[in-house]
C-alpha positions in Angstrom: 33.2 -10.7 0.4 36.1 -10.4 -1.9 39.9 -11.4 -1.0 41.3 -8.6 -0.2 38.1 -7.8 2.5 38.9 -11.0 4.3 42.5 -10.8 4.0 42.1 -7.7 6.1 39.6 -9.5 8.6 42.4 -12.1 9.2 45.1 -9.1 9.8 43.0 -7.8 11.9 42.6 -11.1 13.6 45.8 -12.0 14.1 46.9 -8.3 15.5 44.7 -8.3 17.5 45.4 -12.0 19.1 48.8 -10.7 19.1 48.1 -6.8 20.9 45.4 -8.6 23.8 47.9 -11.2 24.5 50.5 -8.8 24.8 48.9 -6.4 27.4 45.8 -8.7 28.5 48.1 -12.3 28.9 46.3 -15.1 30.9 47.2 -14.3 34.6 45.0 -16.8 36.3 42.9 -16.6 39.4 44.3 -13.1 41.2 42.9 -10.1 42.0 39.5 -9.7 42.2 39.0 -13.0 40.4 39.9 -14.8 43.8 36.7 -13.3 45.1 34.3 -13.5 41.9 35.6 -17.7 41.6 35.2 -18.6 45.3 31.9 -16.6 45.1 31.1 -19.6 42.3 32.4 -21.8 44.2 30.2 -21.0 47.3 26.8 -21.0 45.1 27.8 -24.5 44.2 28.0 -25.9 47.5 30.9 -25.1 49.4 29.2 -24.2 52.1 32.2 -23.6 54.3 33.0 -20.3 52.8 29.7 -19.0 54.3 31.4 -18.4 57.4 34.4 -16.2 55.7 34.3 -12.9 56.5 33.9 -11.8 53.3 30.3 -13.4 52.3 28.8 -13.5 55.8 27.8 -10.5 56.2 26.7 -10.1 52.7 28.6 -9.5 49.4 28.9 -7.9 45.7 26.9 -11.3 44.9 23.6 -9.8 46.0 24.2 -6.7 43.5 25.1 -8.7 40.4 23.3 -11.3 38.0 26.7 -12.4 37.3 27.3 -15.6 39.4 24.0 -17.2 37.8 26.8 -17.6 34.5 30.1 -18.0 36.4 28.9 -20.4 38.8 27.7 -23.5 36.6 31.2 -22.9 34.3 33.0 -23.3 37.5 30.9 -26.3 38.7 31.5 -27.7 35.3 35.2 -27.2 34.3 36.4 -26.3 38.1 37.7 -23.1 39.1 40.9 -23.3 37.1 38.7 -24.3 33.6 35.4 -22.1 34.6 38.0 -18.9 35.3 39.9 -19.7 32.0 37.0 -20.2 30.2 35.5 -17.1 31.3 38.4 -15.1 30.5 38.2 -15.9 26.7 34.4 -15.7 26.3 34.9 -12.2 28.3 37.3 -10.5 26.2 36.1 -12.3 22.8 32.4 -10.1 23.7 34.1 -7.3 25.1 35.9 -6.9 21.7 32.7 -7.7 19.5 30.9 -5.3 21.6 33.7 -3.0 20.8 33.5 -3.2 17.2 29.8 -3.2 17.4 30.1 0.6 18.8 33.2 1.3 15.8 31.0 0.6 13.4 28.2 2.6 14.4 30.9 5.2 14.9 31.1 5.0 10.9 34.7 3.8 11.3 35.3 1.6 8.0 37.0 -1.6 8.0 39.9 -0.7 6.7 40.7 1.3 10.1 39.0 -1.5 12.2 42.6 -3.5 13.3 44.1 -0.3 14.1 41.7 1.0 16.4 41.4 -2.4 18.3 45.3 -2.4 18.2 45.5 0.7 19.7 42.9 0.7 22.3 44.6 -2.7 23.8 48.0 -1.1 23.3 47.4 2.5 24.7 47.2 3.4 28.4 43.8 1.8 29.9 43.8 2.9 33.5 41.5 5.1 35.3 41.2 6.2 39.0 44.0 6.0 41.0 45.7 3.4 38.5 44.7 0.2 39.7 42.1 -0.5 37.1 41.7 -0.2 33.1 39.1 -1.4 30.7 39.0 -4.4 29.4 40.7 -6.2 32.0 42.3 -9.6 32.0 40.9 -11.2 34.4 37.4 -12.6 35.2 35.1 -10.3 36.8 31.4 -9.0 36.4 32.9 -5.6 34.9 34.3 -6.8 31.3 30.8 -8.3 31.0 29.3 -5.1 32.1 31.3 -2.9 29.9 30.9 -5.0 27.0 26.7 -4.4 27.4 27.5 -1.2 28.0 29.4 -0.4 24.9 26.5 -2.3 23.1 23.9 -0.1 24.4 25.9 3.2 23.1 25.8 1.5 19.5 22.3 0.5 20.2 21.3 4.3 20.8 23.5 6.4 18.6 21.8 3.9 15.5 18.5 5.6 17.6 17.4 2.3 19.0 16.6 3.5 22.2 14.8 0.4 23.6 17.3 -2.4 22.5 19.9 0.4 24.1 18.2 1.1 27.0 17.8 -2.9 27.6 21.7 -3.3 26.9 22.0 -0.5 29.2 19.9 -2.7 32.0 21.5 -5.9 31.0 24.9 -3.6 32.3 23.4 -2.7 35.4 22.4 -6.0 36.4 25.8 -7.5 36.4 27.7 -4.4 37.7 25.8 -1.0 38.7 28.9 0.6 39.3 30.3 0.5 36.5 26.9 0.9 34.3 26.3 4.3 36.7 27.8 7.1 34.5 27.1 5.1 31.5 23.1 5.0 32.1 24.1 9.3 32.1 26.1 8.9 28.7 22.5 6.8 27.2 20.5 9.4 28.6 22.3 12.5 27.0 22.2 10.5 23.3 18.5 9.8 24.2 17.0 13.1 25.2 19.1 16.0 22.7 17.4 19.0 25.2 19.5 20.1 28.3 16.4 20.3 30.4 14.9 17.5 28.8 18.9 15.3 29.8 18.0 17.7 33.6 14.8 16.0 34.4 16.1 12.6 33.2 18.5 13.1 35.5 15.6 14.7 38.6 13.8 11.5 37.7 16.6 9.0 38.4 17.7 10.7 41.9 13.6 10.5 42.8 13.8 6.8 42.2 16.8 6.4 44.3 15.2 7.9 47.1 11.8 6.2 46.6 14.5 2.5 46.7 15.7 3.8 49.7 12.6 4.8 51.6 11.6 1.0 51.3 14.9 0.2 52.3 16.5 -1.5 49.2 20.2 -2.2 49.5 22.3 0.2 48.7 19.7 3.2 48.3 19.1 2.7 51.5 22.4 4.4 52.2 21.5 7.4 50.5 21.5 10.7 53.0 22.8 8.9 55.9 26.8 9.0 57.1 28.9 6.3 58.0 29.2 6.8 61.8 32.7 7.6 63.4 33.8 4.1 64.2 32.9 3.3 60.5 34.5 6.1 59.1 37.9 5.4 60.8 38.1 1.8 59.5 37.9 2.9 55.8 40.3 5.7 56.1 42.7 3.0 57.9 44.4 3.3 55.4 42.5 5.6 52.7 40.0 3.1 50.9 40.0 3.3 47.1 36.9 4.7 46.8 37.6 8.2 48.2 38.5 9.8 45.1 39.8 13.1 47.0 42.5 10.8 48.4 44.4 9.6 45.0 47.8 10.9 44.4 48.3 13.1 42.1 49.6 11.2 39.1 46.6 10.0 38.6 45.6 13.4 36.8 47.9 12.3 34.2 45.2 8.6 33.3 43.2 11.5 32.5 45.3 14.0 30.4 45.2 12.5 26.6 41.6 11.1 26.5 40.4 14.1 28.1 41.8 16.4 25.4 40.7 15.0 23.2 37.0 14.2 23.8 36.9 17.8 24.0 38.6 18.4 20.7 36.2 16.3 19.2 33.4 17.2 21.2 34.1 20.9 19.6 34.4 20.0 16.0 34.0 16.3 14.9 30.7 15.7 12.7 28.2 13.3 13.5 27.9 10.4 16.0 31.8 10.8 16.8 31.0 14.3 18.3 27.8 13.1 20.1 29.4 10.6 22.0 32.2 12.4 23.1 29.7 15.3 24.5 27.8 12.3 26.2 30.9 11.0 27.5 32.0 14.6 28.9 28.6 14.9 30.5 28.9 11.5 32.1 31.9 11.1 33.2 31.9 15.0 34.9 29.0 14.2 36.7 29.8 10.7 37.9 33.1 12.6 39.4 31.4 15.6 40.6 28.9 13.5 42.5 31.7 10.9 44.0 34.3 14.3 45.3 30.7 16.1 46.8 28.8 12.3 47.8 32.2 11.4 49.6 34.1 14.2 50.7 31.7 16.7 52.1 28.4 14.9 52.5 29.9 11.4 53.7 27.2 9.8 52.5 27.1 6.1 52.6 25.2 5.3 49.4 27.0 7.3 47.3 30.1 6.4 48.4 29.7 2.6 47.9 28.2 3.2 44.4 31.3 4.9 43.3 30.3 6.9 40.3 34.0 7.7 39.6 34.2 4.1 38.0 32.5 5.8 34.5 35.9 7.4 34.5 36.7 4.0 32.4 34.0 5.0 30.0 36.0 8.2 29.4 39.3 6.6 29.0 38.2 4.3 26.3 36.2 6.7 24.0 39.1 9.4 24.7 41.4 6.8 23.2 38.8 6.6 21.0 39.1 9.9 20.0 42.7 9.8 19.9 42.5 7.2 16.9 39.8 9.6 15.2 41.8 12.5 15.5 45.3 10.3 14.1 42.9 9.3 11.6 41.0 11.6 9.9 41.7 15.2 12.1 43.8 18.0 11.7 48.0 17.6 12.8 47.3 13.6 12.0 50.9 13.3 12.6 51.3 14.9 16.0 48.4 12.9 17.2 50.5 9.8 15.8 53.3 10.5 18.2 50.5 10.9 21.4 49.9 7.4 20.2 53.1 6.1 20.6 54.4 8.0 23.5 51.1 6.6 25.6 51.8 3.2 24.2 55.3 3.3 25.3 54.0 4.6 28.8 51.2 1.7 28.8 54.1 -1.4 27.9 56.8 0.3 30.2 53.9 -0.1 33.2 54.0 3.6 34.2 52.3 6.9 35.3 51.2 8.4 31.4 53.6 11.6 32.4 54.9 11.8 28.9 52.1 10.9 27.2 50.1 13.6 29.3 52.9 16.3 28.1 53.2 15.3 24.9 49.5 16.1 24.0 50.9 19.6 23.8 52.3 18.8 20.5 48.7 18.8 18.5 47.5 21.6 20.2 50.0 23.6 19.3 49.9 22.6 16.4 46.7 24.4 16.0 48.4 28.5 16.6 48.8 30.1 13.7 51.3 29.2 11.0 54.2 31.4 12.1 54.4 30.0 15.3 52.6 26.4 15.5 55.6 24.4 14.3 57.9 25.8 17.1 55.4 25.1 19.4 53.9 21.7 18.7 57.6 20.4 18.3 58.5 21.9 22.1 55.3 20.0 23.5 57.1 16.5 21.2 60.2 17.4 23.6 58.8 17.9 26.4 56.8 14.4 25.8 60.0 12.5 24.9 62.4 13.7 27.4 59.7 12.8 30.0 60.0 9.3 27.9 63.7 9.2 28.5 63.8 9.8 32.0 61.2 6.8 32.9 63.1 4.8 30.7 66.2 5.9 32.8 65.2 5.6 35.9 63.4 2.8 35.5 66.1 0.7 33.2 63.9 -2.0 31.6 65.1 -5.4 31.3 64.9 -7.6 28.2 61.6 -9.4 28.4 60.0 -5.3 28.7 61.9 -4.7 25.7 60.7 -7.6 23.9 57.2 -6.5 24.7 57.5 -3.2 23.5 59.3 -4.4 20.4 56.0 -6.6 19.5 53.6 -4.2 20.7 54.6 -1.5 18.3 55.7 -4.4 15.2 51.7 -5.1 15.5 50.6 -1.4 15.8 53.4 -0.8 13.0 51.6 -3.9 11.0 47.8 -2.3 10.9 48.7 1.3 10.4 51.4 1.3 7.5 49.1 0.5 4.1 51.7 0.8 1.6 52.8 -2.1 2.4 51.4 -5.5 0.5 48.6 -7.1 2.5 50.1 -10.4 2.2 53.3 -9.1 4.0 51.7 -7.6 6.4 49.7 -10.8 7.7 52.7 -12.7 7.5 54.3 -10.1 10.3 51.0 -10.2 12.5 51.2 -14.0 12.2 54.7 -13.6 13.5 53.9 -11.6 15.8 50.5 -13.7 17.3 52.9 -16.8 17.4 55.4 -14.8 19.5 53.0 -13.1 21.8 51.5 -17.0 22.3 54.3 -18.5 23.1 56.6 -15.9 25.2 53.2 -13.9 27.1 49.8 -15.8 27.0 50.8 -17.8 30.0 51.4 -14.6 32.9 50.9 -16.8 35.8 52.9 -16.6 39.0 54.6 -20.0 39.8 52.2 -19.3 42.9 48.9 -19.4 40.8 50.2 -21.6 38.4 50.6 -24.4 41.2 47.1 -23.2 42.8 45.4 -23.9 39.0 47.0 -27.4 38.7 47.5 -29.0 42.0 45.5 -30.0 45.5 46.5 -29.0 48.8 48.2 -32.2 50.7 46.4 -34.2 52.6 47.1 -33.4 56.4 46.6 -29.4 55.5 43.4 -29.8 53.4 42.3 -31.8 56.5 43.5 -28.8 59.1 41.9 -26.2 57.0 38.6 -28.4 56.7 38.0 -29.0 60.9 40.1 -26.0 62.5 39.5 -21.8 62.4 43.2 -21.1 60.6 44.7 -17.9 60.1 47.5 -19.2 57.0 49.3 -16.0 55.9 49.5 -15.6 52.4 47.3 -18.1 51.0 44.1 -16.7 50.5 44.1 -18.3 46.9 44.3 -22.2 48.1 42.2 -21.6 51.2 39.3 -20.4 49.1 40.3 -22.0 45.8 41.4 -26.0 46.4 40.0 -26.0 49.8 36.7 -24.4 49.5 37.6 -23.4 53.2 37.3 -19.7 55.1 40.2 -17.6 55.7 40.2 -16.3 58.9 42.0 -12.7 58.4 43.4 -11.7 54.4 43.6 -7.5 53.4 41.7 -9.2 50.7 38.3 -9.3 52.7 38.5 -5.7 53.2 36.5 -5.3 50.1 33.0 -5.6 51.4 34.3 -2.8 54.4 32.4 -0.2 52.5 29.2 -2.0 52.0 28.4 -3.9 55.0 29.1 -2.1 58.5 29.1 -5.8 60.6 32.0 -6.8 58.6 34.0 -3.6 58.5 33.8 -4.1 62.4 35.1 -7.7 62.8 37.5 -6.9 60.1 39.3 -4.2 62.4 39.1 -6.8 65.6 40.5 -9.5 63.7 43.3 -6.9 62.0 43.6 -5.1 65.3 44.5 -8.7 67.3 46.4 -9.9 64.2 48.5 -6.8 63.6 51.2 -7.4 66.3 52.2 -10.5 64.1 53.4 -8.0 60.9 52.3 -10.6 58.3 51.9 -10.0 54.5 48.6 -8.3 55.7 49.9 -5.4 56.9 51.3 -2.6 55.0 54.2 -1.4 54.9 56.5 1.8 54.2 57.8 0.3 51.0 54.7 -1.2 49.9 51.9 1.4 50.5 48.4 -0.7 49.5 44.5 -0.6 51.0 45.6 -3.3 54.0 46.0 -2.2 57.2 48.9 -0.3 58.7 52.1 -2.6 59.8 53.3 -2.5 63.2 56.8 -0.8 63.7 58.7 -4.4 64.2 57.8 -6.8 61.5 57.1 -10.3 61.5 57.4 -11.0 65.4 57.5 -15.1 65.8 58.2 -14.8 69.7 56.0 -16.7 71.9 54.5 -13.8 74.4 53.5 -12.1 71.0 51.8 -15.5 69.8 50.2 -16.2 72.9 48.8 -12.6 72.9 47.0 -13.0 70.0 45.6 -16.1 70.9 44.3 -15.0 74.0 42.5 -12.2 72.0 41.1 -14.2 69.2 39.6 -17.2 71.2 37.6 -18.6 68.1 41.2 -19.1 66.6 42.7 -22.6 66.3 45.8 -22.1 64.0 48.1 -19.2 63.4 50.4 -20.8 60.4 52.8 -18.2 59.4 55.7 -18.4 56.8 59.1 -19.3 57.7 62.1 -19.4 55.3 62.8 -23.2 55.7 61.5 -26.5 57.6 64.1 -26.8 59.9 64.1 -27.1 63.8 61.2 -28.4 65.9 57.2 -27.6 65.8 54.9 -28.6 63.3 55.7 -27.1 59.5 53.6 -26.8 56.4 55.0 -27.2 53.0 54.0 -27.1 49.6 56.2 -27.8 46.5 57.0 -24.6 45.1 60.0 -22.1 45.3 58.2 -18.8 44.8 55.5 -18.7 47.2 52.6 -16.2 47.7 53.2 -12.3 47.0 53.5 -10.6 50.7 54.5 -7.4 51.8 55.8 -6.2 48.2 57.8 -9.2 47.7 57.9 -12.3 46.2 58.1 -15.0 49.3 60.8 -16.2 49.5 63.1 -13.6 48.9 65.8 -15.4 48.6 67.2 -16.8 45.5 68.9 -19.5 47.3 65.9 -20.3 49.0 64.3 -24.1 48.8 62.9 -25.8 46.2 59.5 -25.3 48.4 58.0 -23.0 51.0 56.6 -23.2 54.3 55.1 -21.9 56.9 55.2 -22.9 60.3 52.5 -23.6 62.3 51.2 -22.3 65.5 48.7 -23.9 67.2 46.7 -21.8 70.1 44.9 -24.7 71.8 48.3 -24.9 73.2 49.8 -21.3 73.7 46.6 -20.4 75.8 46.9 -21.0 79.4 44.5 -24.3 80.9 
């Protein structure tokens, strides 16, 4: 390997440091981490989370080989460490598996860094927004897209059984998201439609055949979720009724989409072969999610999901983006798709301008007396959409800061005529900057949950009482290793396991009155239940109410904007509390230096 080849591996290097810390930064234990770690944390003895609604009726643990990792890291380095140390070793395969696929794609090295760079920097989200490839936090899916990426390199270099093993390897830590990309292997695998057909007849036989025997979820497959069911999910529309997403979400779909098929139609090679696959895959997966959920109601197919291989299409439509910018015709108009989707990506918004400026290359493509005009109309249409987020939306200074070294590292790998040297001086600049201003993304919330331990007298409460504590999921489950009684966060197993979705709505149902955090609202539309009409009612008929409906409740601890006046208060040393109800608690910038909740105790509200 001469200089100048590992000059350019350390570029890429440090662009790349600086692109995933930019858009991926460390966020610690949220989202549906809080599940996967407490999940750990029950298979390494904390037994009390047994009893939480979320793992007593069964959970994602009994689809996934995942745990069998995650678990002994947790039990090693504790949550905080294990999650950490899961969240480099999951992006640093995630991106190896990447590259692994770029190669075989017959990208060289030189155009490596800016097709990692770009993939991190361009817009990543699928469905109805709420998730993107390559995520940052620590979850069976990075691991399963990673294998998954590995088994299309595996069978384009026409290793079908190391791919088709990758492709298992996918499946067994997260069959939803390895669906439409077991599709994507078996269109490279078998070149003949009918051959791809009964590939396809084969794989529906064997879900029946799991079912007949009653294998978890095929065992779902042909039968509807009964009315009572039905009306839990759609309270409010669940996530995985595709028919249901607003419309912008269209627009995740708008730039990868075009440009899969433009490759599909006239790139040579492997390039075109996996955009076709990808097409296939992610049209069925789709297809079968709208008909499996929306007419047929069928309880199977709606818990698999298939709509999840939309990710698949994002990233090899970005992909195809960089391929087209790269080496297709109107290089320069795909450029500017680049840049208007990673302005939409760093700016956090719907890819409206990205979606119209795709125009500009197509255009681009009329004849000569006319394309010009026309591609530089789509350009306009694409940045006055631009301007008017930017408008309406009036970024502060930190979202300039990230957009400013977002596009200095995308600006780093793509210009060549400048000296090598220079240019790994600037992505060292950049890599130091995206260290120390965004690596560390954690709340003041989380941060406190990763470091500290609950005080004594409420570790002690949570340990021997049933506690409903609004807002702090995260410590009960986390420090405490103790159930929750009620969170919107335990809705996730709703679509899987009837018995929970049913205590679920009687513990939201008795709960709801009390307008906590976990309860929607107008102003913060979300998958938790519907709000009452008066929020946050602290009187004592509406306290005793729900004690007198939840008898198996022994604390109701609800949060209060300070410690004062009489009754027993909780506190814990932190000014921004837990995110509830589309704020920050407290609201208030002259708020304590901690917050609390006050505590309700319904061994005394109930009548002797």
């Amino acid at each position: 390997m001469n200089p100048a080849e590992r000059g350019r591996i350390l570029l890429g290097f440090l662009a790349g440091v600086a692109a995933l810390l930019t858009m991926r930064p460390y966020q610690g234990i949220y989202h549906d981490a809080v599940l996967y770690t407490a999940q750990a944390l029950r298979s390494g003895g904390a037994q009390a989370l047994e009893e939480d609604l979320a793992f007593h009726f069964g959970s994602q643990h009994n689809f996934s080989i995942f745990d069998l990792g995650y678990a002994p890291l947790v039990a090693a380095l504790g949550p905080s460490g294990g999650h950490l140390a899961a969240w480099l070793l999951g992006l640093a395969i995630w991106v190896a598996a990447l590259i692994a696929l770029l190669r075989t794609l017959r990208f060289g090295a030189v155009d490596l860094p800016v097709l990692v760079v770009g993939l991190f920097l361009m817009v990543p989200a699928y469905g109805n927004g709420a998730l993107h490839y390559a995520e940052g936090i620590v979850t069976p899916r990075i691991f399963s897209e990673a294998a998954a990426l590995l088994s299309l390199a595996l069978v384009l270099r026409g290793r079908a059984v190391a791919g088709g093993g990758a492709w298992l390897l996918s499946a067994a830590l997260h069959p939803i998201m390895a669906f439409a990309v077991g599709i994507a292997v078996l269109r490279l695998w078998v070149r003949g439609v009918y051959s791809f057909v009964l590939g396809l007849a084969g794989g529906a036989l064997g879900a029946v055949g799991l079912g007949l025997v009653g294998i978890a979820p095929f065992d779902g497959l042909g039968r509807r979720f009964d009315p009572e069911w039905a009306a839990i999910l759609h309270d409010p529309v669940d996530v995985v009724f595709p028919q249901y997403w607003p419309g912008v979400s269209i627009t995740l779909l708008t730039v990868p989409l075009v440009a899969l098929l433009v490759v599909a139609r006239g790139a040579p090679g492997r390039m075109r072969d996996l955009a076709r696959a990808c097409l296939w895959a992610a049209g069925l997966a789709v297809a079968l999610s709208v008909l499996g959920t929306a007419t047929l109601e069928d309880r199977m197919i709606t818990a698999l999901q298939p709509w999840r291989g939309l990710w698949l299409l994002v990233l090899v439509g970005n992909i195809a983006v960089l391929y087209l910018a790269l080496s297709g015709a109107a290089v320069g108009w795909w450029w500017f798709v680049i840049v208007i989707s990673v302005f939409d990506h760093l700016l956090d918004v719907a890819p409206i301008a990205s979606s119209l400026s795709v125009l500009a290359p197509l255009l681009a493509q009329l004849p000569a007396s006319t394309r010009n005009w026309m591609a530089a109309l789509g350009a306009v249409l694409g940045l006055l959409a631009l301007a008017g987020v930017v408008q309406a939306l009036r970024p502060e200074g930190d979202v300039w800061l990230r957009v400013a070294v977002g596009f200095a590292v995308l600006v780093v790998v793509s210009v060549k005529r400048v000296s090598l040297l220079a240019r790994m001086a600037a992505a060292a600049c950049a890599a130091v900057l995206a260290i120390a201003v965004f690596a560390d993304a954690r709340d003041p919330w989380r941060r406190w949950v990763d470091a500290e331990t609950l005080p004594p007298e409420i570790a002690e409460a949570v340990r021997d009482s049933t506690v409903y504590w609004e807002g702090a999921l995260l410590p009960m489950w986390i420090r405490a290793g103790a159930p929750q009684y009620f969170s919107c966060s335990q809705r996730n197993g709703n679509v899987f396991q009837r018995a929970q979705a049913i205590e679920f709505q009687r513990r939201a149902e008795a709960l709801r009155p009390l307008g906590t955090g976990d309860f929607q609202i107008a102003e913060n539309a979300n998958r938790c239940p519907v709000g009452p009409e008066t929020k946050r009612a602290r009187d004592a008929a509406t306290l005793r109410a729900v004690c007198d409906t939840l008898p198996e409740l022994d604390l109701i601890v609800l949060l209060t904007d300070d410690g004062a006046g009489q009754g027993r208060v909780w506190s814990l040393p932190i000014k921004t509390g837990p995110y509830v109800s589309g704020v920050w608690w407290p609201a208030s910038e002259n708020s304590a230096d901690s917050t609390y909740w006050r505590v309700h105790d319904c061994r005394d509200l109930r009548p002797e």
